[in-house]
N, C-alpha and C positions, 0 to 999 in steps of 0.2 A: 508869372508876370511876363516876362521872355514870350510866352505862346501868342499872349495877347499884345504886346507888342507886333510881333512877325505877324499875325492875323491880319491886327490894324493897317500893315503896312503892304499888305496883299489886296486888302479891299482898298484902299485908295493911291493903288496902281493900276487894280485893275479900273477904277474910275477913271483914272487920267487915260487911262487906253481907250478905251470905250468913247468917251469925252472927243477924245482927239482923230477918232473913225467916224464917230457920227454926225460931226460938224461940216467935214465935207462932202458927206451922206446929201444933209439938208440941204448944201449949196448946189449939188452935181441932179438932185431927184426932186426937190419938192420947191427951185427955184427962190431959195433963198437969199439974202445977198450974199457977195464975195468977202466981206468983211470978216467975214464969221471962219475964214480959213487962218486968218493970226490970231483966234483964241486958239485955233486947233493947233494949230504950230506947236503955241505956248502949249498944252496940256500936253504934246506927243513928247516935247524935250522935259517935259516932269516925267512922265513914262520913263523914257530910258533913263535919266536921273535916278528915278526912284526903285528903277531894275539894279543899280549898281549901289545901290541899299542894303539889296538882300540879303539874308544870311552865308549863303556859298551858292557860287554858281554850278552847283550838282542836281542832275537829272531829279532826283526828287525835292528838290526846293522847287524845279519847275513846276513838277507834276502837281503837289500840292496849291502850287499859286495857278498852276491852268483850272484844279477843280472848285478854288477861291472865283477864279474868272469867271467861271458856267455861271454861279453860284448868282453871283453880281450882274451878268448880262441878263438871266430871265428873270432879277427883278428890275432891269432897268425896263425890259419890255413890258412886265407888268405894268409899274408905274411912266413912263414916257412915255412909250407907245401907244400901251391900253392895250397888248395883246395876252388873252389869256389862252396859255398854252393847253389848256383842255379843249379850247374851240378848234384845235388841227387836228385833225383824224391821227389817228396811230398808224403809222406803215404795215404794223401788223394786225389782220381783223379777219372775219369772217370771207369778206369779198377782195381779200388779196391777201390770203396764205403765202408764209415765208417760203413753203415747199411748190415748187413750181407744178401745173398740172398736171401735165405728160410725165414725172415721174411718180414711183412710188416710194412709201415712205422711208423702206430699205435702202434703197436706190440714193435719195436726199442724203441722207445719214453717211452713209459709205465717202459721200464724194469730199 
């Protein structure tokens, strides 16, 4: 019960963070109004509020809530945005190999 408690309380921090970056996203890029910056407020002081929630302030309560965060921002893209992360090409593919031209594969490897 404990897990799903701290889980729950990771995915809606990482909402209020999110919440309170993309409000003045809307206002600053897609000409929103300025109002929309004192939800943000509110949602950022839930943020740190609900960062001093958390179980203990050690490197792996972060890491755990940063892979909680991913986790929550590409579904907020999915659903908000409407971006589906299969539509962005892979950095790695056929016409941009992770190993540079002019080397060879020995050569990549070693470095």
């Amino acid at each position: 019960m404990e897990v799903l408690k701290t889980l729950a309380l990771f995915i809606v921090t990482a909402l209020a963070e999110i919440v309170g970056r993309y409000l003045p996203y809307l206002w600053l890029k897609q000409d929103r109004p300025a109002w929309l910056l004192v939800p943000a407020g509110i949602s950022l002081a839930l943020f740190d509020w609900l960062l001093s929630l958390h179980p203990a302030a050690t490197g792996r309560v972060y890491a755990a809530y940063g892979g909680v965060y991913i986790d929550v921002a590409i579904l907020w893209l999915w659903s908000v945005d409407g971006i589906r992360l299969w539509a962005i090409p892979h950095p790695i593919s056929v016409t941009n190999p992770p190993i540079p031209r002019h080397l060879d594969y020995k050569e990549a490897i070693s470095a």
